[in-house]
N, C-alpha and C positions, 0 to 999 in steps of 0.2 A: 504493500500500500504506500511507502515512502514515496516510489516511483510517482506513484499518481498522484499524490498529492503533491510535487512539484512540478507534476505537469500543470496542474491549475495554476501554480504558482509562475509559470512560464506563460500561461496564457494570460494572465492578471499585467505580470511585465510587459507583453505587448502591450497592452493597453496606456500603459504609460510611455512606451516607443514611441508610438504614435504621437502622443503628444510633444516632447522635445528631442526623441531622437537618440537619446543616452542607450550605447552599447554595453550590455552587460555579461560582464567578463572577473569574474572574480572566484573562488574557492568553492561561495556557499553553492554557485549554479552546477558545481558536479559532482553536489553530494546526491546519493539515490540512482545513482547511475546515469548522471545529465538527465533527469527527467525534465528538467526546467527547460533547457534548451528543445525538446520535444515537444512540449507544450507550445513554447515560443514559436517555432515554425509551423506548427499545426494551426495557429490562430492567424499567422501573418498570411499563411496561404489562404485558410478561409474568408480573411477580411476580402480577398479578391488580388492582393500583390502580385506580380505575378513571378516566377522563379528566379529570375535575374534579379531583381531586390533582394530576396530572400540571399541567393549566393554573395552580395554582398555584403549583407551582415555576418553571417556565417566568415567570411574573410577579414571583415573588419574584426573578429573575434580572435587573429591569431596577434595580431598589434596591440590589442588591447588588455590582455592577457598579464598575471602578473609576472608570471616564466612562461618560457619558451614551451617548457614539455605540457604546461597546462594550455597554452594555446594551441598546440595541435590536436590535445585529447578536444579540448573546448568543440573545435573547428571540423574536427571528424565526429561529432556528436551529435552540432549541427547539419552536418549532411544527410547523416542517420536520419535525424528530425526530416528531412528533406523527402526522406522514401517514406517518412510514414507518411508525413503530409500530404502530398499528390495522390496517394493511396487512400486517404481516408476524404478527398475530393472528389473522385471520379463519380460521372455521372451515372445517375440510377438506372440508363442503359444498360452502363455494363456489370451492374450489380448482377450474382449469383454465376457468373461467368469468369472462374480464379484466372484462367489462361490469359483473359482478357486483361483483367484488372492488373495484374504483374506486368502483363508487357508494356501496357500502356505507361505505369508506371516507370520500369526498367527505362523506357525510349525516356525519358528527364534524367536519369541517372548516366547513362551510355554519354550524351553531352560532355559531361566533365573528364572520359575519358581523355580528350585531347589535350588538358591541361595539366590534369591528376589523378591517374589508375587508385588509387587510394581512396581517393574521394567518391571516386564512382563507386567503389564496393563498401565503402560506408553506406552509403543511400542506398544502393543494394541491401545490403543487411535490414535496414530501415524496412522497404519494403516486405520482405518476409518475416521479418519482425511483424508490421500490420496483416501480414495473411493470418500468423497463425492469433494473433489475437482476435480479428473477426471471426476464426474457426473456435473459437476460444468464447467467443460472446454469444456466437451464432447472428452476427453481421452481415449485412449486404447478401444474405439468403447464399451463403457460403456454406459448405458442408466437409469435413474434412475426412480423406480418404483413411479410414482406419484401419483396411487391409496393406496397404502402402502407402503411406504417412509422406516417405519420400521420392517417390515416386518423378513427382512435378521435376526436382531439381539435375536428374540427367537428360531435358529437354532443352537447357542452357548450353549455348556453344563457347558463350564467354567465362574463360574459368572461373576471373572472381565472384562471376553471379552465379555459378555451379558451387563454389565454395561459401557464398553467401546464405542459399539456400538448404544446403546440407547443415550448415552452422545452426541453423533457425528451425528448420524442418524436422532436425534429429534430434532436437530436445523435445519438441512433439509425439516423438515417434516413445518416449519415454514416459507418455503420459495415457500411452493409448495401447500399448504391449506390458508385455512383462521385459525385466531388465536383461532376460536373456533372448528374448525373440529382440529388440532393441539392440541388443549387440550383433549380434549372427544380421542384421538387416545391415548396420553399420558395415560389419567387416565383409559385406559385397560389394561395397562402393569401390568402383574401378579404382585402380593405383595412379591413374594419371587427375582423377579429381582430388 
């Protein structure tokens, strides 16, 4: 519950963004696992901003930073934020459609390839991070495969979103087998994922 409760507290801080613009960048935002900064991009996207603002706060976050290593955690946290946000955007089209909803997603992340493979697979992560919490709430008429849990993630040709997805997938898959069907699933993933 930490989590979620700075996610509120991330979407409360936009609210004050908007008004003067103050980047926040300090210690208390990565306690609970950056939920703050999660929050924060989920509202900034909802307000209607469109990605490109959002990527430059997220960058504004490594300057602002009180060290170096907290500004990267910071700035990879918000990208995270980044794949949930577009994720929990998508129109109610594509709701109850995961294939859809991921790639659509994915195509916003794939972007940052050109400037920082890292950051793509942070919002990567994000994303299947929001899959499996919709499968988790029972969201956007989402339904989560319990015979093959990970299934979805060897349909990825790009490794970090094969790796992204297995990171996020297979703790699912822990939640819906026993620890030894979850293993023995685990230990068929090809050697090249």
């Amino acid at each position: 519950t930490c989590h979620d409760f700075t996610h509120v507290l991330g979407e409360a801080a936009y609210t004050e963004y908007r008004k003067d613009g103050t980047v926040f960048a300090d210690m208390r935002t990565a306690q609970c696992s950056y939920g703050f900064y999660h929050g924060f991009i989920e509202a900034m996207l909802h307000s209607g901003e469109g990605v490109s603002s959002v990527v430059a706060y997220c960058d504004a976050l490594r300057d602002k930073a009180d060290n170096e290593v907290q500004g990267m955690q910071a700035r990879a946290n918000c990208y995270h934020g980044i794949g949930h946000g577009v994720f929990d955007t998508l129109p109610y089209t594509l709701w109850g459609n995961e294939n859809a909803m991921v790639d659509k997603t994915l195509a916003v992340c794939r972007t940052f390839e050109s400037f920082e493979e890292s950051m793509a697979f942070s919002c990567a992560k994000g994303v299947f991070n929001a899959l499996i919490n919709a499968y988790s709430f029972d969201n956007y008429n989402l339904k989560r495969n319990s015979e093959a849990p990970i299934a979805l993630c060897a349909t990825y040709e790009r490794g970090y979103e094969r790796i992204a997805c297995y990171v996020d997938l297979g703790a699912l898959a822990t939640s819906v087998m026993s620890l030894d069907e979850a293993f023995q699933l685990v230990q068929g993933i090809p050697e090249e994922d």
